[in-house]
PyMOL Python script that loads the backbone (N, CA, C, O; Angstrom):
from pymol import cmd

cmd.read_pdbstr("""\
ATOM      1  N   UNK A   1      53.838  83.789 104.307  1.00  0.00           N
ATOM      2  CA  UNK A   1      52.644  83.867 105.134  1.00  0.00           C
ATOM      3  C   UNK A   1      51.432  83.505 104.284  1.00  0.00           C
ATOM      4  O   UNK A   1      51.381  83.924 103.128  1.00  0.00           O
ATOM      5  N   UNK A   2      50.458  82.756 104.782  1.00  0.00           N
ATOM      6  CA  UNK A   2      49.108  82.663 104.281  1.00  0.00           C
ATOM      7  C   UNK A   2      48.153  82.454 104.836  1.00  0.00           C
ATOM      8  O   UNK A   2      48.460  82.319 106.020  1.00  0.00           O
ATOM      9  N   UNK A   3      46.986  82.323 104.685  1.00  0.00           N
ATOM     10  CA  UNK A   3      46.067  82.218 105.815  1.00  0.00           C
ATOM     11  C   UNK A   3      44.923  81.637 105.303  1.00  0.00           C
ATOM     12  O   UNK A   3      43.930  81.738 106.025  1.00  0.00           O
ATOM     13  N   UNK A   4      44.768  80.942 104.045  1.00  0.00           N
ATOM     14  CA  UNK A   4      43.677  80.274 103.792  1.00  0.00           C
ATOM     15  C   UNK A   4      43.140  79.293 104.574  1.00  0.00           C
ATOM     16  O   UNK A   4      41.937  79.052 104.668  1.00  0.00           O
ATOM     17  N   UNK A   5      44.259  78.577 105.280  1.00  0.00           N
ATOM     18  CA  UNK A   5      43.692  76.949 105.933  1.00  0.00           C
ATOM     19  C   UNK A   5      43.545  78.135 107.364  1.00  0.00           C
ATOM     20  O   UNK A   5      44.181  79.145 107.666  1.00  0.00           O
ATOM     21  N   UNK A   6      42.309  77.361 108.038  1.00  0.00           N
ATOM     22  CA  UNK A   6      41.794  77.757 109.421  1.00  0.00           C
ATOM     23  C   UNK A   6      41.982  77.271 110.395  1.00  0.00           C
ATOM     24  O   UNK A   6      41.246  76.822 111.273  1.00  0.00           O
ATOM     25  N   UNK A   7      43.795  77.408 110.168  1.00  0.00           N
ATOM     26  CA  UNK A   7      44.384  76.566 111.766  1.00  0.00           C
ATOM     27  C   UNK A   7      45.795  77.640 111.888  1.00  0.00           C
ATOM     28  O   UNK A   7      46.026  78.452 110.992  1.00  0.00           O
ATOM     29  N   UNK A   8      46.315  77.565 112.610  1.00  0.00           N
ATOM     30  CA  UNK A   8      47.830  78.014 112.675  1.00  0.00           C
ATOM     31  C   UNK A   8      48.679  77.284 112.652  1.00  0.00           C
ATOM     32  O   UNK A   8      48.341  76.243 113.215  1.00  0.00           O
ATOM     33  N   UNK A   9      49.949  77.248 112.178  1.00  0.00           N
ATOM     34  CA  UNK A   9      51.212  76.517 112.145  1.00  0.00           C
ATOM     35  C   UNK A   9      52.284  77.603 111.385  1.00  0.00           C
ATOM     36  O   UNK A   9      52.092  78.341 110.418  1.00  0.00           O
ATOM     37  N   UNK A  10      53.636  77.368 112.326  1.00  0.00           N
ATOM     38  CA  UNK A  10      54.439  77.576 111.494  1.00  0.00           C
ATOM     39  C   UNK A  10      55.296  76.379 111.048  1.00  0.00           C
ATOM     40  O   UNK A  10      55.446  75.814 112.131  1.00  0.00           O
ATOM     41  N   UNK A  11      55.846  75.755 110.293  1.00  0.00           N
ATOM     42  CA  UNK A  11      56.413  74.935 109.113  1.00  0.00           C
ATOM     43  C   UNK A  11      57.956  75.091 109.614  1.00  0.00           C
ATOM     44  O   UNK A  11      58.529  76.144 109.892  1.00  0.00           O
ATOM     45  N   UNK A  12      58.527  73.637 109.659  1.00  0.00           N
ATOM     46  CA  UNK A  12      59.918  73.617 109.383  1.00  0.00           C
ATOM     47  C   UNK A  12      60.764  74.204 108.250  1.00  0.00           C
ATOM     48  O   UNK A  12      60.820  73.482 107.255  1.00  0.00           O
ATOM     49  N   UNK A  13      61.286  75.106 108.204  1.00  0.00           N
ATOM     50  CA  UNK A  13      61.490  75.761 107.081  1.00  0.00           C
ATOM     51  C   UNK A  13      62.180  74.806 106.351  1.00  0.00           C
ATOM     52  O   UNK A  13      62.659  73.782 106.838  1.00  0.00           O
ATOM     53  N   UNK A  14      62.257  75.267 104.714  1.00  0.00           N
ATOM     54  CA  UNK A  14      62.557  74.205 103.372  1.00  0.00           C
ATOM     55  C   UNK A  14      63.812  75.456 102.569  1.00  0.00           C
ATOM     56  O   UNK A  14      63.693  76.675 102.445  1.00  0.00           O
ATOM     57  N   UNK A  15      64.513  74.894 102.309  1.00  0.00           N
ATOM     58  CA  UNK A  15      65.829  76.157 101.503  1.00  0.00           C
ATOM     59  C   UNK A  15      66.024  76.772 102.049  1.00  0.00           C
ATOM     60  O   UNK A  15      66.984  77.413 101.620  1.00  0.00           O
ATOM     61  N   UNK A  16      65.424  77.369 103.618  1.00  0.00           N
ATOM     62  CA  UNK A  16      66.066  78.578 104.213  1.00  0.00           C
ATOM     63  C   UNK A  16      64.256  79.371 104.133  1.00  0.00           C
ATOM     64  O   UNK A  16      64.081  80.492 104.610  1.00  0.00           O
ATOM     65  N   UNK A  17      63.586  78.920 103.757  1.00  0.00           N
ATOM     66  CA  UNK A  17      62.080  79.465 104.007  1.00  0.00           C
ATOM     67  C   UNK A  17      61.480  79.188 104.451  1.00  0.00           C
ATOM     68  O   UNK A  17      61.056  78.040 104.326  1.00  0.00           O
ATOM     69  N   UNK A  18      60.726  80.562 105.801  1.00  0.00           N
ATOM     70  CA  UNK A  18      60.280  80.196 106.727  1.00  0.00           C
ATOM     71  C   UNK A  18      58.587  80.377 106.019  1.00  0.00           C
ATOM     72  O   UNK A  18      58.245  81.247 105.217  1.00  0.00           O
ATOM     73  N   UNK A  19      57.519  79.027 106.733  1.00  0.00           N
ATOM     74  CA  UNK A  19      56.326  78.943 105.881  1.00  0.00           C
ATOM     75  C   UNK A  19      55.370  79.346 107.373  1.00  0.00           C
ATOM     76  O   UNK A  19      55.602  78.619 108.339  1.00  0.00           O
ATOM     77  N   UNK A  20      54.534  80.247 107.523  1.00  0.00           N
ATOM     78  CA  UNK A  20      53.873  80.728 108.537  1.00  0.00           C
ATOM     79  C   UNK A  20      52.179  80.782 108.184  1.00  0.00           C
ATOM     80  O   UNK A  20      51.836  81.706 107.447  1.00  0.00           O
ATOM     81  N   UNK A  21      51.079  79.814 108.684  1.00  0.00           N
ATOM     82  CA  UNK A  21      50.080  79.938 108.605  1.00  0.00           C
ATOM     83  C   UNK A  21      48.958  80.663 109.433  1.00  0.00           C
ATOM     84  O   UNK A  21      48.712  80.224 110.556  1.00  0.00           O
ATOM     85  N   UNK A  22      48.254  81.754 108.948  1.00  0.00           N
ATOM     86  CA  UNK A  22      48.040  82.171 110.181  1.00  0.00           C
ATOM     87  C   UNK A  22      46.388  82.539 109.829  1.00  0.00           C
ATOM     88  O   UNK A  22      46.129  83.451 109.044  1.00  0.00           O
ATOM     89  N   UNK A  23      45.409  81.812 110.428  1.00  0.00           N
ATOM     90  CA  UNK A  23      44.138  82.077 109.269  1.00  0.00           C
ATOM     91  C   UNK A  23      43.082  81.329 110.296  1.00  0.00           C
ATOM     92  O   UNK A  23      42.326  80.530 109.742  1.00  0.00           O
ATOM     93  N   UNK A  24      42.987  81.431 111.216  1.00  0.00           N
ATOM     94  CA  UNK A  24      41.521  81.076 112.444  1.00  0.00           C
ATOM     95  C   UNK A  24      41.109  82.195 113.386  1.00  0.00           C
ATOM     96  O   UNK A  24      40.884  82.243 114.595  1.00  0.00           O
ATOM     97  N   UNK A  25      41.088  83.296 112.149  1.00  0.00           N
ATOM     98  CA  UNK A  25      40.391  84.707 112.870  1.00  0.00           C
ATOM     99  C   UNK A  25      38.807  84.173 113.096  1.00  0.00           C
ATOM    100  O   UNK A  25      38.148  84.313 114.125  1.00  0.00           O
ATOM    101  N   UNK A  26      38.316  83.417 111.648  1.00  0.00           N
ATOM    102  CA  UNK A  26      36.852  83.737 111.970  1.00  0.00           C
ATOM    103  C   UNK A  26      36.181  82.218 112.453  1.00  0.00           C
ATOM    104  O   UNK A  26      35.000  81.994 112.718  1.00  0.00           O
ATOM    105  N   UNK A  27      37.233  81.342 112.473  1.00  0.00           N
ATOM    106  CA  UNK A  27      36.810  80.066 112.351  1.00  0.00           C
ATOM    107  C   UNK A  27      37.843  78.713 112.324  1.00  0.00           C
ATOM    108  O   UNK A  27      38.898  78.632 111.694  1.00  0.00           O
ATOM    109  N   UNK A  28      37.403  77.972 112.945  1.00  0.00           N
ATOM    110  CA  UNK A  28      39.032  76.722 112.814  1.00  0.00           C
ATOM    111  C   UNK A  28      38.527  75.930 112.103  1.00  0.00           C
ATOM    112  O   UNK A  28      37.314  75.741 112.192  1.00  0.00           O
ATOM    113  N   UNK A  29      39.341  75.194 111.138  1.00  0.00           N
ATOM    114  CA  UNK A  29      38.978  73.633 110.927  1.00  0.00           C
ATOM    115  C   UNK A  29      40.120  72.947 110.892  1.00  0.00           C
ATOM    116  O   UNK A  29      41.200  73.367 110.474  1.00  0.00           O
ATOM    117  N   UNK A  30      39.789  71.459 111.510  1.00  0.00           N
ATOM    118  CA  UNK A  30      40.855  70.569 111.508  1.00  0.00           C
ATOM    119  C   UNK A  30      41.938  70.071 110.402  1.00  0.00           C
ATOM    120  O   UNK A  30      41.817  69.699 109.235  1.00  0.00           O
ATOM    121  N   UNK A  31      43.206  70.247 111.401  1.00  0.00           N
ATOM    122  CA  UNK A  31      44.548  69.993 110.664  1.00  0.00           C
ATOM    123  C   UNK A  31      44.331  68.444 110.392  1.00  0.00           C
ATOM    124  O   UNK A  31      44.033  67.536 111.167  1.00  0.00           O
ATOM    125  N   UNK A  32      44.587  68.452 108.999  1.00  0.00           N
ATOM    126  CA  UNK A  32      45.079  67.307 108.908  1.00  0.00           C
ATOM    127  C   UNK A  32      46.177  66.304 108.050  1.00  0.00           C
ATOM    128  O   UNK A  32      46.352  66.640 106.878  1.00  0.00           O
ATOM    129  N   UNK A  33      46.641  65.564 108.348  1.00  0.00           N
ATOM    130  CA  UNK A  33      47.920  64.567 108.803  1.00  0.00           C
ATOM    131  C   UNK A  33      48.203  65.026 106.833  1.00  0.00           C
ATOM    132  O   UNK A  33      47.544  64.684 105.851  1.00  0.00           O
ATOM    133  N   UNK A  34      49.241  65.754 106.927  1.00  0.00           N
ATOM    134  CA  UNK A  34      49.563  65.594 105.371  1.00  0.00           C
ATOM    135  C   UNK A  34      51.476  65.291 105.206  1.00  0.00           C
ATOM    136  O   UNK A  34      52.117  65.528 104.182  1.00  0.00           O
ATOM    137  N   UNK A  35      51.913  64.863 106.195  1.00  0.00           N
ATOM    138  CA  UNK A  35      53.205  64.365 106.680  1.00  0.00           C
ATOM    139  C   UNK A  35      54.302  65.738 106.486  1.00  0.00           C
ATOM    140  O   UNK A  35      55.391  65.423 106.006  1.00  0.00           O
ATOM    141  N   UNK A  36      54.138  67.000 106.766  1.00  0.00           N
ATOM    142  CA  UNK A  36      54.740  67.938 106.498  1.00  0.00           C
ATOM    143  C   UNK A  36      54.697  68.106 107.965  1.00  0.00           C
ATOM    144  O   UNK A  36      53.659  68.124 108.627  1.00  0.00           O
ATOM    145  N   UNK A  37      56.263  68.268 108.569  1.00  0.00           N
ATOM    146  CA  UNK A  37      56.570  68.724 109.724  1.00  0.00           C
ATOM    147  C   UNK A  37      56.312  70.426 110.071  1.00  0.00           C
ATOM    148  O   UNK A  37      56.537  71.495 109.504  1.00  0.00           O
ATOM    149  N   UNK A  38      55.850  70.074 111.042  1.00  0.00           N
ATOM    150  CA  UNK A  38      55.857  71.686 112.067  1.00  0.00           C
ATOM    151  C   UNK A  38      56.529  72.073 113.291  1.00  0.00           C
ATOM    152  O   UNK A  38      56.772  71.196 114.119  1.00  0.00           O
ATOM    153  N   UNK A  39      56.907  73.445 113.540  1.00  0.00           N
ATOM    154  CA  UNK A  39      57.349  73.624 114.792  1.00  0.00           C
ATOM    155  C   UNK A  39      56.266  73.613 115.677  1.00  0.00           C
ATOM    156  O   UNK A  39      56.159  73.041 116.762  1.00  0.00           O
ATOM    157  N   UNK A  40      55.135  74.630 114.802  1.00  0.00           N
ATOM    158  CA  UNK A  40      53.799  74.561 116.125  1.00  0.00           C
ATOM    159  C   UNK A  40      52.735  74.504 115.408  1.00  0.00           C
ATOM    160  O   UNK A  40      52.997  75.444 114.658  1.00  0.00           O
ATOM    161  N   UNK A  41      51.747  74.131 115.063  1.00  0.00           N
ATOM    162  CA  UNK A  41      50.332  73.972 114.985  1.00  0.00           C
ATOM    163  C   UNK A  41      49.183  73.709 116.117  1.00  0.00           C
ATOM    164  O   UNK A  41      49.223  73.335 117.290  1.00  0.00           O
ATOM    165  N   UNK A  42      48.220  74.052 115.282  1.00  0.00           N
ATOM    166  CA  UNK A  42      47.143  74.561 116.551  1.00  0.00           C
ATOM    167  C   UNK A  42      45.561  74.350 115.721  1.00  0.00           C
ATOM    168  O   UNK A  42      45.449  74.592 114.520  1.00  0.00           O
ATOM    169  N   UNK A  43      44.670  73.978 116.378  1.00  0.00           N
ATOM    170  CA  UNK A  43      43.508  73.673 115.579  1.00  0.00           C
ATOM    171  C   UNK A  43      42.452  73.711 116.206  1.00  0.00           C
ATOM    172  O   UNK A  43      41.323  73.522 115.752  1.00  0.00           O
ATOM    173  N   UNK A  44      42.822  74.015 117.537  1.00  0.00           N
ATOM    174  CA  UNK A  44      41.716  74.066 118.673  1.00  0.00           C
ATOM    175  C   UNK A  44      40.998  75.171 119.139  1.00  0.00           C
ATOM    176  O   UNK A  44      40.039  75.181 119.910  1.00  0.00           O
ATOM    177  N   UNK A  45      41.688  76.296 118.469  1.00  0.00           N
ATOM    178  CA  UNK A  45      40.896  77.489 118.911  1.00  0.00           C
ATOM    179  C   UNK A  45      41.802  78.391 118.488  1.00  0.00           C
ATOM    180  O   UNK A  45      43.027  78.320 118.583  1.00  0.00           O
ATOM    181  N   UNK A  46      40.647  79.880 117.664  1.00  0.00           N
ATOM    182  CA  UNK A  46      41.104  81.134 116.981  1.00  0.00           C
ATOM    183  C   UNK A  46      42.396  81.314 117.434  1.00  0.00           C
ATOM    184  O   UNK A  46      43.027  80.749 118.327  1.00  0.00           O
ATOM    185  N   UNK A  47      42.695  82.250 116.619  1.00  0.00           N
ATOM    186  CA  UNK A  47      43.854  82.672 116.944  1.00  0.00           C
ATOM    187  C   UNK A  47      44.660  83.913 116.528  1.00  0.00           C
ATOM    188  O   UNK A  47      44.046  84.975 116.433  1.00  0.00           O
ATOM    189  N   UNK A  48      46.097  83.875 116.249  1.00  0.00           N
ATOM    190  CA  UNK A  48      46.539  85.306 115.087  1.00  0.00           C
ATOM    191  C   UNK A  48      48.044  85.050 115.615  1.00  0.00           C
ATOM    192  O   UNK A  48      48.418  84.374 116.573  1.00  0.00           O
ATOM    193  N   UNK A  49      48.582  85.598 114.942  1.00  0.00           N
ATOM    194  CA  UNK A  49      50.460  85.920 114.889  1.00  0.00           C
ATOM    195  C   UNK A  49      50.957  86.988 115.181  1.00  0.00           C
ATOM    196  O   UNK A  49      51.330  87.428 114.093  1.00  0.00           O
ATOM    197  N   UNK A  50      51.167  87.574 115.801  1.00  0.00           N
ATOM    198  CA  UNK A  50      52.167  88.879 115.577  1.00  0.00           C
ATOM    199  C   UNK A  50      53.853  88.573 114.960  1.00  0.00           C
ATOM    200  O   UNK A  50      54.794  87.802 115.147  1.00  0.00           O
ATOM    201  N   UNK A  51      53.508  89.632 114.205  1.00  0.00           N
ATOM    202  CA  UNK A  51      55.289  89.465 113.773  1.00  0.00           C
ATOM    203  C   UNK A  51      56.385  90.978 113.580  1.00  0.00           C
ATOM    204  O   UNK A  51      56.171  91.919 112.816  1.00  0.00           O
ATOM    205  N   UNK A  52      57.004  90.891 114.081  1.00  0.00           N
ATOM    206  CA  UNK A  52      57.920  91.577 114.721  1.00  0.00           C
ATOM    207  C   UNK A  52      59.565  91.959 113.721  1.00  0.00           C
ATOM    208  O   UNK A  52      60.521  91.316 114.157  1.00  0.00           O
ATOM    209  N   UNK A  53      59.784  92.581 112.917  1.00  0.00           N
ATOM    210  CA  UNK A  53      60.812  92.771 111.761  1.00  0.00           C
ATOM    211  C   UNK A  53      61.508  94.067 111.973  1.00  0.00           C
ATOM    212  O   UNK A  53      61.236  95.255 111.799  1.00  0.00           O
ATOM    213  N   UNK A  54      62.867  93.131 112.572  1.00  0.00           N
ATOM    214  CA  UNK A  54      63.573  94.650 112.753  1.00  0.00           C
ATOM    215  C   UNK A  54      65.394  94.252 112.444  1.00  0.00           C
ATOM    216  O   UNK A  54      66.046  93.401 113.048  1.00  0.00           O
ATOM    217  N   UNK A  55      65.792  94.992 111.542  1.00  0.00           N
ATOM    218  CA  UNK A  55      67.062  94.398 110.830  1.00  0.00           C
ATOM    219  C   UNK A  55      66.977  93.776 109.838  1.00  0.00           C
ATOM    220  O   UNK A  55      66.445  94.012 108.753  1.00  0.00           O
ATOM    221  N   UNK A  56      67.971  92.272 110.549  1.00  0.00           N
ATOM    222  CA  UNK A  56      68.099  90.764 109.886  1.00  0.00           C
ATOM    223  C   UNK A  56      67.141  90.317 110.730  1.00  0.00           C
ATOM    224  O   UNK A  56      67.412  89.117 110.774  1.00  0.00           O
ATOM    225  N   UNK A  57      65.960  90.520 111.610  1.00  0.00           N
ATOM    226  CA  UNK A  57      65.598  89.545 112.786  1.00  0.00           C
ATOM    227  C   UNK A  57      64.438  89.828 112.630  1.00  0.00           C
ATOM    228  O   UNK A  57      63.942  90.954 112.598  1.00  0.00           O
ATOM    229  N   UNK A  58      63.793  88.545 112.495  1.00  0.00           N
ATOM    230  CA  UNK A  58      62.238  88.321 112.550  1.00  0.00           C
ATOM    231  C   UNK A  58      61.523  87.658 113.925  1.00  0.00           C
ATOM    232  O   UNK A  58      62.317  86.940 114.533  1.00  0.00           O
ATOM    233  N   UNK A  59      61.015  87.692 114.160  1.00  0.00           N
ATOM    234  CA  UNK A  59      60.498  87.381 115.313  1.00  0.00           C
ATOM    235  C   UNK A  59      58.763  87.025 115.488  1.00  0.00           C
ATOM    236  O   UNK A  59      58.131  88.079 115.428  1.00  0.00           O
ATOM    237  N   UNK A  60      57.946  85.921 115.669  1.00  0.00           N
ATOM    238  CA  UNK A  60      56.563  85.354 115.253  1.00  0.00           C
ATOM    239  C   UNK A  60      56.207  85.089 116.790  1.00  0.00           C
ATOM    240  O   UNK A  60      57.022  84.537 117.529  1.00  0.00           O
ATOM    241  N   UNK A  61      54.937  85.515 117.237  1.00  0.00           N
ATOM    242  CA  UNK A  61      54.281  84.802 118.607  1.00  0.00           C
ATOM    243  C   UNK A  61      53.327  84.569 118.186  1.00  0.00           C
ATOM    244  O   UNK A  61      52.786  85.451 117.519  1.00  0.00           O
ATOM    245  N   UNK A  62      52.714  83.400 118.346  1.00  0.00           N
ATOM    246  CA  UNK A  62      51.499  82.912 118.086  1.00  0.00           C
ATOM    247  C   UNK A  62      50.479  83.142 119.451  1.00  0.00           C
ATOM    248  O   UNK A  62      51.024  83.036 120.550  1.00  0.00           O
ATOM    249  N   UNK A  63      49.240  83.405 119.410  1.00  0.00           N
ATOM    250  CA  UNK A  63      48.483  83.591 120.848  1.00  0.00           C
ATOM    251  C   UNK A  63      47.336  83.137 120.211  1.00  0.00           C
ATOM    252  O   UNK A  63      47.028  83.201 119.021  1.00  0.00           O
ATOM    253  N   UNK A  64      46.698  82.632 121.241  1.00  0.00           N
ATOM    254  CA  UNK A  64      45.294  81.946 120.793  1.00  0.00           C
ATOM    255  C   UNK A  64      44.493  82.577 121.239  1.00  0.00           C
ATOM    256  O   UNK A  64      44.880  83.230 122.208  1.00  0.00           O
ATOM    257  N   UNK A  65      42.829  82.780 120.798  1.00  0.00           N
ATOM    258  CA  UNK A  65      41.491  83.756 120.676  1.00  0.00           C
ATOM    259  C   UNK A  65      41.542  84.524 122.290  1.00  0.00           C
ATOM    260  O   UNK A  65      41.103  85.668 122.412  1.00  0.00           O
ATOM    261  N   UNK A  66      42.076  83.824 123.397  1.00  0.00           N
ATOM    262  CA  UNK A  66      42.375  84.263 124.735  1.00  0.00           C
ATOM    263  C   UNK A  66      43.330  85.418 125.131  1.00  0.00           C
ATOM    264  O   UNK A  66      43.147  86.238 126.031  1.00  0.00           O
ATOM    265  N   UNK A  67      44.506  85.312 124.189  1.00  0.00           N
ATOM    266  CA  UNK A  67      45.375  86.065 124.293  1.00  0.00           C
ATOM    267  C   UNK A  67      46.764  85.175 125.084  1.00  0.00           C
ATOM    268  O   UNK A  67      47.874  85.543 125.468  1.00  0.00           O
ATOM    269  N   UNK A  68      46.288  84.304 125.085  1.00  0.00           N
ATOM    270  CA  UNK A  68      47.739  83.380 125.406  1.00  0.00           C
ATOM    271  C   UNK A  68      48.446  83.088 124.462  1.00  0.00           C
ATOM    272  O   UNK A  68      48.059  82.623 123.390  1.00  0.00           O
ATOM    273  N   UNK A  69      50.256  83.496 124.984  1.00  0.00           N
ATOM    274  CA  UNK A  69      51.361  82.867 123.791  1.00  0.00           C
ATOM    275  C   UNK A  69      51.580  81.061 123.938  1.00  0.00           C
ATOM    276  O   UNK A  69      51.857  80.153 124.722  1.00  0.00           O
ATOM    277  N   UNK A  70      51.218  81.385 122.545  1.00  0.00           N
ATOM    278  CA  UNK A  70      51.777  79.577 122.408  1.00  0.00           C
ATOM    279  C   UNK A  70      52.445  79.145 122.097  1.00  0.00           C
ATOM    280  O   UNK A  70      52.649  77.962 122.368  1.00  0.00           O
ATOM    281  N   UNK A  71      53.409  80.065 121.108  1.00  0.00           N
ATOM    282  CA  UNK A  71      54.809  80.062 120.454  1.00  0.00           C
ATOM    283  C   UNK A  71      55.183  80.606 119.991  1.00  0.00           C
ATOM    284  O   UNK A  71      54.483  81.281 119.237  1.00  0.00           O
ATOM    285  N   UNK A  72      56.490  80.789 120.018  1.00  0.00           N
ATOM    286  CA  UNK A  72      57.893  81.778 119.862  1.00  0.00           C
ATOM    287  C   UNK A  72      58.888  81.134 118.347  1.00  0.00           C
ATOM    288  O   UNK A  72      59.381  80.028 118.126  1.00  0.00           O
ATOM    289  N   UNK A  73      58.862  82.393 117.551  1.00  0.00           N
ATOM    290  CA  UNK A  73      60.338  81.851 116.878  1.00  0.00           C
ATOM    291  C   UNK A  73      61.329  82.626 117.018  1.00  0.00           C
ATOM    292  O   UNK A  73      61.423  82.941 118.205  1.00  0.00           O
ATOM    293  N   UNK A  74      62.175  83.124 116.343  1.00  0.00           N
ATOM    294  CA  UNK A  74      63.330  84.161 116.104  1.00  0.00           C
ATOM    295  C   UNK A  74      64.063  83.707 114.620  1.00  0.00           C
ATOM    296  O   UNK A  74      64.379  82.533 114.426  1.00  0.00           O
ATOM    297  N   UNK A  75      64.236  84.512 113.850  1.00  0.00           N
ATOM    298  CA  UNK A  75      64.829  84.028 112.631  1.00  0.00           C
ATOM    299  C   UNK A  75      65.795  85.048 112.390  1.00  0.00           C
ATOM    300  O   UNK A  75      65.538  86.114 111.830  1.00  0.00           O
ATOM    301  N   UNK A  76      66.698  84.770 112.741  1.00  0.00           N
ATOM    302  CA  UNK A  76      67.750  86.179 112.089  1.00  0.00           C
ATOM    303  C   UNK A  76      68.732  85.590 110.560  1.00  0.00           C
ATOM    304  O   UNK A  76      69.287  84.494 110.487  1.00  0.00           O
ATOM    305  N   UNK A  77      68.723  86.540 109.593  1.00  0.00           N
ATOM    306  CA  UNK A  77      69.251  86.481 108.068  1.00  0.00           C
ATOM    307  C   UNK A  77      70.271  86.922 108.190  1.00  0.00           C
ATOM    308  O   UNK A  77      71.010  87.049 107.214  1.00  0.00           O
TER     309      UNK A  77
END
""", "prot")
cmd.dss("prot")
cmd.show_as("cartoon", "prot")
cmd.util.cbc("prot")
cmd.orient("prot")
């Protein structure tokens, strides 16, 4: 997890690691093109993650400053 860049995305995972950005609480700035695939990114408006850890099973919803889900993962280990 990190949250420096001011967009959301979570990242195609690399070795089995899942990469989760989550950092347009106070402010967005534009994603840009650095050829690293995503499942979801977002740049258009605040946002936040909830994440959900119970077991082997992780679970991420992304919702934007509205409170709408924009995306779903599930990761079970």
């Amino acid at each position: 997890f990190c949250g420096h860049d001011h967009n959301r995305q979570w990242l195609e995972p690399k070795c089995g690691t899942e990469f989760i950005v989550s950092g347009t609480a106070a402010k967005t700035t534009k994603l840009v093109g650095r050829g690293t695939k995503t499942l979801f990114e977002s740049d258009k408006l605040g946002g936040f993650v909830l994440v959900e850890i119970t077991g082997k099973k992780l679970t991420g919803w992304f919702y934007d400053e509205n409170g709408k889900e924009e995306f779903t993962r599930t990761v079970t280990k």
